[in-house]
C-alpha positions in Angstrom: -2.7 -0.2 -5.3 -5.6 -2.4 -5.4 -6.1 -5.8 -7.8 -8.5 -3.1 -10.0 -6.1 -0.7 -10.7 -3.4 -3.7 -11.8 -6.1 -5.4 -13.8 -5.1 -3.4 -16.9 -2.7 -5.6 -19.2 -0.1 -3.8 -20.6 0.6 -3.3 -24.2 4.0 -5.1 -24.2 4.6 -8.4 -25.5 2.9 -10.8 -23.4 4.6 -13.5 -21.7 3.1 -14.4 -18.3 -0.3 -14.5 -17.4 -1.9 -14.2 -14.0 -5.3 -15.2 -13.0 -7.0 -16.0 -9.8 -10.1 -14.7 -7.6 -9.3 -13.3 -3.7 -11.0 -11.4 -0.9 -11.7 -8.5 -2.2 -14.3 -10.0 -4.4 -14.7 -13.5 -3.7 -16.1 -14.8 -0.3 -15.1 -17.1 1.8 -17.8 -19.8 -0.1 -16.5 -19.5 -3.0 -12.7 -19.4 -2.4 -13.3 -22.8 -0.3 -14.8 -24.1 -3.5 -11.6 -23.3 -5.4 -8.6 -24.6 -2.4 -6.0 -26.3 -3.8 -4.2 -28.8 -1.4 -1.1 -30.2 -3.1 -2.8 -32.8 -5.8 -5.2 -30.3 -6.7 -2.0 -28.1 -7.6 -0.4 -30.5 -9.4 -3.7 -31.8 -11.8 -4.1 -28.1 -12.3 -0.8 -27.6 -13.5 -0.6 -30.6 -15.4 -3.8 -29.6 -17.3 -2.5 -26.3 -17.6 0.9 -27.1 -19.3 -1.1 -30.1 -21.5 -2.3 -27.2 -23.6 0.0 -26.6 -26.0 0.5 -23.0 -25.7 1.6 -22.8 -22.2 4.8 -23.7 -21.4 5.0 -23.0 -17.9 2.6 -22.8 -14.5 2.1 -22.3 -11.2 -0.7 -22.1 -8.8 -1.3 -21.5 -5.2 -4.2 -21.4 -2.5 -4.2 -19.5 0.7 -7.4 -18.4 2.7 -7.5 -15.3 1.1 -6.8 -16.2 -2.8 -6.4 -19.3 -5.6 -3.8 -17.9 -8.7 -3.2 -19.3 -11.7 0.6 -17.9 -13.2 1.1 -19.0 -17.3 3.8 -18.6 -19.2 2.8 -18.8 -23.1 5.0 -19.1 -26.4 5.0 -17.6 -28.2 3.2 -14.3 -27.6 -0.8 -14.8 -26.3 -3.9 -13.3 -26.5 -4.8 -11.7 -23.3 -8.3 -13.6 -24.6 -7.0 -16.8 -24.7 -5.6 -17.1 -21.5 -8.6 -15.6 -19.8 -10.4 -18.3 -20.9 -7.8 -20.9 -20.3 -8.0 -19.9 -16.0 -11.4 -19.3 -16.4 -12.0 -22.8 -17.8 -9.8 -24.4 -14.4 -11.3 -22.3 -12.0 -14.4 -23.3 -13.6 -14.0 -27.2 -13.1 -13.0 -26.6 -9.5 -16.0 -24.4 -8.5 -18.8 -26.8 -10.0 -21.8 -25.6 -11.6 -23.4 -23.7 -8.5 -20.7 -20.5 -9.4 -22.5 -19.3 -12.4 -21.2 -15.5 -11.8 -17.4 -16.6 -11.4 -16.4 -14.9 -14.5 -16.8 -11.9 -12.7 -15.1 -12.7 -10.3 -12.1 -13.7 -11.4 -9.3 -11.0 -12.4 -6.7 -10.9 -14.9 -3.3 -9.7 -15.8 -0.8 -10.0 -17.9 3.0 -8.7 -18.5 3.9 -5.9 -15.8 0.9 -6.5 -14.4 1.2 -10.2 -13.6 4.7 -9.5 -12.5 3.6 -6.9 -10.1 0.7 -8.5 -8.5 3.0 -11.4 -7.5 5.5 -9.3 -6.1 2.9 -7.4 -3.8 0.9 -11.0 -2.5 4.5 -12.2 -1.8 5.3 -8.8 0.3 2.2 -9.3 1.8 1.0 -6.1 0.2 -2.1 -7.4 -1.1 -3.3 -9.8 1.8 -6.3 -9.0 4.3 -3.4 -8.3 7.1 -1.6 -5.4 5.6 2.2 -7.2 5.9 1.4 -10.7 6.9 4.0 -12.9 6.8 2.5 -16.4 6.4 2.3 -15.6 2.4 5.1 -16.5 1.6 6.3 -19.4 2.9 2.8 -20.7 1.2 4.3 -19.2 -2.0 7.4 -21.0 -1.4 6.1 -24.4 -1.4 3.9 -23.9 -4.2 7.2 -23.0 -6.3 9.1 -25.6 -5.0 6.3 -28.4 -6.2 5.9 -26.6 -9.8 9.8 -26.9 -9.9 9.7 -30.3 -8.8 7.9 -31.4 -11.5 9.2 -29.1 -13.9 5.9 -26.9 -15.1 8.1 -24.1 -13.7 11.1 -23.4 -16.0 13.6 -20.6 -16.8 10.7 -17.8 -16.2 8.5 -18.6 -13.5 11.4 -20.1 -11.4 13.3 -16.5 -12.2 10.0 -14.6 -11.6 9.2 -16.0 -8.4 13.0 -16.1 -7.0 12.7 -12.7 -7.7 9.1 -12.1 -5.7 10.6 -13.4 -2.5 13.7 -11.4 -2.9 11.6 -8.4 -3.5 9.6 -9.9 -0.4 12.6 -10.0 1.8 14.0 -6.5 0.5 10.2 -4.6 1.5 10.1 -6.0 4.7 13.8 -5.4 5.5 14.0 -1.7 4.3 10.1 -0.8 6.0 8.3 -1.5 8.2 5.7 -3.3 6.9 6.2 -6.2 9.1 7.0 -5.0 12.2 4.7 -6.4 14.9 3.0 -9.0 14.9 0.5 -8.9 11.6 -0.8 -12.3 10.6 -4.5 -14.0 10.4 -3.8 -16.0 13.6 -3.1 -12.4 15.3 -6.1 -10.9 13.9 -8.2 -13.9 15.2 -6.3 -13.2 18.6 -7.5 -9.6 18.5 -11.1 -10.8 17.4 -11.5 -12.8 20.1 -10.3 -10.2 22.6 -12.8 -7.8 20.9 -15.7 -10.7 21.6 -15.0 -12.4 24.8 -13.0 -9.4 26.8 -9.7 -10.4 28.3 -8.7 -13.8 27.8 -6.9 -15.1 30.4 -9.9 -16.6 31.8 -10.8 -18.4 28.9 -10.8 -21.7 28.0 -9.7 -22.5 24.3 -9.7 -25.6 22.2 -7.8 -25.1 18.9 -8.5 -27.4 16.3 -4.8 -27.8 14.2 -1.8 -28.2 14.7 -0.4 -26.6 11.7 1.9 -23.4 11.0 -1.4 -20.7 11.8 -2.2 -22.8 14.6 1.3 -22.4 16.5 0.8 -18.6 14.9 -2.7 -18.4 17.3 -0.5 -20.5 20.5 1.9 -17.9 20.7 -0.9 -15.0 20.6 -3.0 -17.2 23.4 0.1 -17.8 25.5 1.1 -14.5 25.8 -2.7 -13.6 26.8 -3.0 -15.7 29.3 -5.5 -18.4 28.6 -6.9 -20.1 31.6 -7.5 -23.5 30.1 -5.9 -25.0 26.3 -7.0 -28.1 24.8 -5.1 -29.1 21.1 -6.4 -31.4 18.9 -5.3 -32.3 15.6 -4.9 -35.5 13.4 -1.1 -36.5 14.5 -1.6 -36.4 18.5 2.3 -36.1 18.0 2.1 -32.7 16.4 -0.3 -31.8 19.0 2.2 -32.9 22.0 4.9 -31.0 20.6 2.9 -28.0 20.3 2.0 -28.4 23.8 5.5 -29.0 25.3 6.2 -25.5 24.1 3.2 -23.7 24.9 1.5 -25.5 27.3 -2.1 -27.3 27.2 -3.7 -30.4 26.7 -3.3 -32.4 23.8 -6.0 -35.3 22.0 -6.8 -36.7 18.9 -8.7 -34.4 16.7 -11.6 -37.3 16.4 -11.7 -36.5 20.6 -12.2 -33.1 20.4 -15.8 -32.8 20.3 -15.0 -34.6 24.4 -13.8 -31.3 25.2 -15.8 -29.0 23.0 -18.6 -28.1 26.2 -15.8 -26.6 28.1 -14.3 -24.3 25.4 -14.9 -20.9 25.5 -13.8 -20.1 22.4 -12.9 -22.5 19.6 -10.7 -22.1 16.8 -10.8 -23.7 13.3 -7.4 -24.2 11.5 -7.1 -27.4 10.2 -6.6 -27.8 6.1 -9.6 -30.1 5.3 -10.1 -31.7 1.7 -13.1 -31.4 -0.2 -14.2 -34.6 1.1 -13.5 -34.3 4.9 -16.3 -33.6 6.9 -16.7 -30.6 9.2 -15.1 -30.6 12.6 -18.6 -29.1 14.3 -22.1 -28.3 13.1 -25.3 -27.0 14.8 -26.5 -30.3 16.2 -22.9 -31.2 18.2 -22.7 -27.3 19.2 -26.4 -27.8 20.5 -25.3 -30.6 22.9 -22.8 -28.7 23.6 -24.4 -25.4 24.7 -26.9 -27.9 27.1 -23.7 -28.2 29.0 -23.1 -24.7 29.6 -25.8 -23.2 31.3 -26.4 -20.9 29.1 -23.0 -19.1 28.6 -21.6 -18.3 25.8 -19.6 -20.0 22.8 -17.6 -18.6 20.5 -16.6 -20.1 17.1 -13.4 -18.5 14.9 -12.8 -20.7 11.6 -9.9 -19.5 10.1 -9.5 -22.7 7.6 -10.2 -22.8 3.6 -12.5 -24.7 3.1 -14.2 -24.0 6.5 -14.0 -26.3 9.4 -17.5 -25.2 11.1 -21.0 -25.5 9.8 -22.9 -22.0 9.2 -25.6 -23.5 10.9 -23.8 -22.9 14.5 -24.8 -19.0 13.5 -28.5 -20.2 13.8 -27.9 -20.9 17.7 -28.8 -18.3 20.5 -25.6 -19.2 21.7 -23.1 -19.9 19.5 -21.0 -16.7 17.5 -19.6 -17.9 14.3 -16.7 -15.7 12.8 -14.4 -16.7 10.0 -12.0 -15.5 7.9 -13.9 -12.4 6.1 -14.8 -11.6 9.6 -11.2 -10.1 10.4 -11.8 -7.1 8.3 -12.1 -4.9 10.8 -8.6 -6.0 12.4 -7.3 -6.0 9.0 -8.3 -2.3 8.5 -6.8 -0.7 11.8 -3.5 -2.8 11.0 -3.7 -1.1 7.7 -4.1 2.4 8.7 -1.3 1.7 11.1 1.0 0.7 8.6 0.1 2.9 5.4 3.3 5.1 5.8 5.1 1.6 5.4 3.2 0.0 2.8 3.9 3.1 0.5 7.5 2.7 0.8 7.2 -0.9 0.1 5.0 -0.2 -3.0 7.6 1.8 -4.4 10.5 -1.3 -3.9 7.9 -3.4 -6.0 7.3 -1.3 -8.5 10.6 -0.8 -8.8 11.5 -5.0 -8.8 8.8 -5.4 -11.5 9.6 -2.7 -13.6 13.5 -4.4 -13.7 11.8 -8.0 -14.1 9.8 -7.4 -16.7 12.1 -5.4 -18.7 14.5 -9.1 -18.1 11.1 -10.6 -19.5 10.6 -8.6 -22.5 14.6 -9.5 -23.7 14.0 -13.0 -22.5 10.6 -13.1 -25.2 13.1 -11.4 -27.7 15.6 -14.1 -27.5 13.4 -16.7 -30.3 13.5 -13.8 -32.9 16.9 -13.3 -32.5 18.2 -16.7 -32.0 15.9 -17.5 -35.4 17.8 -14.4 -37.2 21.7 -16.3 -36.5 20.3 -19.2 -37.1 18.6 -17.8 -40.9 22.4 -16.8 -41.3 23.9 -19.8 -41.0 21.9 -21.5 -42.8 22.4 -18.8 -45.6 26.4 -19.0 -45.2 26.7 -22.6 -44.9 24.8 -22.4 -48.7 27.5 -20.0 -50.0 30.3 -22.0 -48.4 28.8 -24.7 -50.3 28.8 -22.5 -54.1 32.3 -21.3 -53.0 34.1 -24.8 -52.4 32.7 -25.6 -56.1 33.9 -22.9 -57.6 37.4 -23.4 -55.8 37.6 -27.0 -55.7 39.8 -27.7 -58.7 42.4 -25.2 -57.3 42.3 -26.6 -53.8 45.5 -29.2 -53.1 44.6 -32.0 -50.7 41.8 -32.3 -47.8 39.6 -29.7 -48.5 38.4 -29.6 -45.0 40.8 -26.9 -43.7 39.3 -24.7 -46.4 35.6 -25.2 -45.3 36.1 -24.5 -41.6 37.9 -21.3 -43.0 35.5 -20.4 -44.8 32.8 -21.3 -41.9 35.0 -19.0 -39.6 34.6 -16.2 -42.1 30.8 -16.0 -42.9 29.9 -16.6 -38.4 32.4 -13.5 -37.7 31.0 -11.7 -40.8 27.5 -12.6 -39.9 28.3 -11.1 -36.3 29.7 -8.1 -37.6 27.1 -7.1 -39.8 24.0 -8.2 -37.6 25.2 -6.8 -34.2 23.9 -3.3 -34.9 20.5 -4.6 -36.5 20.1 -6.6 -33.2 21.3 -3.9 -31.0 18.4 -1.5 -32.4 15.9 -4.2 -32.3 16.2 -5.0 -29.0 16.3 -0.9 -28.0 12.9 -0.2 -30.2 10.9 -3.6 -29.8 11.1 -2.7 -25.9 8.8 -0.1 -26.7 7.1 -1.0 -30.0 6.7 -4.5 -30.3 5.0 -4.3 -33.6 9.1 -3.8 -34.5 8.9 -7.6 -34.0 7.0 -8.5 -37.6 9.1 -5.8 -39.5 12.2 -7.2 -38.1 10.9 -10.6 -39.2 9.8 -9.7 -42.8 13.2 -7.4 -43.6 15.7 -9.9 -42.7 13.1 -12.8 -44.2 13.6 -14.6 -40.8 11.2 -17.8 -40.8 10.4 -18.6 -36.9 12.8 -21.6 -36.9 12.5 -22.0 -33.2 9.5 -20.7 -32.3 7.5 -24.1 -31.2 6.9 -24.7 -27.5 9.8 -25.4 -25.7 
């Protein structure tokens, strides 16, 4: 099921929002434009949850994808959330993304719910199955929790997606082998250079897709590996397991004349500069007779120049590049990804139904609390009435009478609430008329 067939919201109450642009639509240049490293995340959120209809939010950057998930109360306009991610995304991409709009998709209730539960099974990544997803998803939940713009729901709804996660790749075989963007580079570059274990390589990062790519290289034989990255110490250590060289990543450009293939993955800012461009890749290519030099930038934002492409010699490839690899590992594994769609349908259907009692719970909490306030007023009529017949404290004869109206209260609005809950799941226009017959106010329906 693709992000178009999802992008239908559904007509149940709507609680959670989701909103976000990814490789189906959006390149490479504009997803780079809209990478969140951690205090991006946390500005966004902040901004987010300043509004005073969302209560709740998390977002999250990968290479393929940027997501925005709300939480609003009470009820929202699918409108008005559009236009609140719309307005973030907007801010990030600058003014030279005058088509973003359409660009961006939305979803809300079932559909929200759903789409997070197939990125975290890697269901809707470029690698059918990829792994690397959701450990990405993992941190971004953990920093929204830490600073609490992730509450009772979106903590619940993504617990939930990685359980789902865990119970899809489990129970198919969605993940078996070994499906990732680092592998996919592997089998890009076999598909380029030929076999590799003549090659020289210099990987650029140091971080979780770079060991990802070591253990591909290793196991193809590399000739020659050269590791560079910001903490030489990260480097070492990925060397001490997988062999190589390691430098400083501000000495890699030393080494970049013997590489035969070079390879991107480091998380630049929007400030950092580029690892290579055209002009270092030119002195570079002097160096090497003539022979060929091949360039895969797997980071978001990008950590080579497009102007290497310009060179006779130089082959640029990033991360939209891996389509092809992307679409055999899909084919290969479309037996497996039905059976996983059907666990996440299934996960989303039982969350959301948790979601639409959990947006219930104002009304009904507002309704008892209506009653009290009703009872405690005819406790209050009562004790006058009774007073002069009442010998001593007449404190013992209030909490009696306190007992009696809760438990009556109980009694007599169990069955109302019991048929609310059962029709509103379906009709939540039952929501008003439940409102107006028992004259409930909206005591607690202000932002939690």
């Amino acid at each position: 099921m693709s992000t178009k067939q999802l992008q239908q919201t559904d007509s149940s109450r709507l609680l959670v929002a989701l909103g976000g642009i990814n490789h189906e639509k959006a390149d490479v240049r504009l997803r780079e434009k809209l990478a969140l490293d951690r205090e991006k995340q946390c500005a966004v959120m902040e901004q987010l949850c300043a509004d005073n209809a969302v209560s709740e939010a998390v977002c999250y950057s990968t290479c393929n994808r940027t997501e925005i998930v709300v939480v609003k109360h009470p009820a929202a306009a699918t409108r008005e959330l559009r236009s609140c991610v719309e307005h973030v995304l907007s801010e990030l991409a600058g003014d030279d993304c005058p088509h973003l709009s359409e660009q961006i998709y939305h979803l809300g209730g079932k559909g929200a719910v759903q789409h997070l539960f197939r990125v975290a099974s890697g269901l809707d990544s470029m690698v059918l199955g990829e792994t690397q997803i959701l450990g990405q998803l993992k941190r971004a939940a953990a920093l929204a929790r830490e600073f609490r713009y992730s509450q009772t729901v979106l903590t619940r709804m993504f617990d939930r997606a990685f359980s789902t996660a865990k119970k899809a790749r489990t129970e198919t075989e969605i993940s078996v082998g070994a499906v990732s963007i680092s592998y996919a580079a592997k089998e890009l570059a076999r598909e380029i250079f030929g076999p590799l274990d003549g090659a020289s390589v210099l990987l650029c990062g140091a971080g979780e897709t770079a060991e990802l790519m070591l253990k591909h290289l290793s196991r193809a034989g590399v000739a020659e590996l050269v590791i560079a990255n910001r903490t030489i110490e990260r480097a070492a250590a990925l060397v001490e397991k997988y062999g190589g060289a390691a430098v400083s990543l501000t000495d890699a450009a030393r080494h970049l004349s013997r590489a035969d293939i070079v390879i991107g993955s480091c998380s630049l800012g929007a400030d950092d500069p580029i690892l290579f461009n055209k002009s270092q890749v030119l002195s570079s290519a002097k160096q090497r007779d003539g022979r060929p030099q091949f360039f895969i930038d797997l980071g978001v934002p990008r950590n080579f120049g497009e102007d290497i492409n310009q060179l006779d010699t130089a082959f640029l490839y990033n991360v939209d590049d891996l389509s092809g690899v992307a679409d055999a590992n899909r084919e290969l594994r479309s037996e497996a990804a039905a059976e996983a769609e059907q666990i996440v349908a299934k996960a989303a259907e039982d969350f959301s139904r948790w979601l639409q009692m959990f947006s219930f719970q104002p009304i009904i909490r507002d309704l008892y609390l209506n009653s009290e306030e009703l009872g405690n007023a005819q406790i209050e009529l009562t004790l006058k009435r009774i007073r002069p017949f009442i010998q001593g404290d007449e404190e013992p004869v209030r909490q009696a009478l306190s007992d009696l109206t809760k438990a009556l209260s109980k009694k007599i609005l169990a069955r109302p609430v019991s048929a609310f809950k059962t029709e509103a799941e379906n009709d939540p226009s039952v929501e008003a008329a439940f409102r107006e017959l028992f004259e409930v106010p909206g005591v607690s329906q202000s932002k939690r």
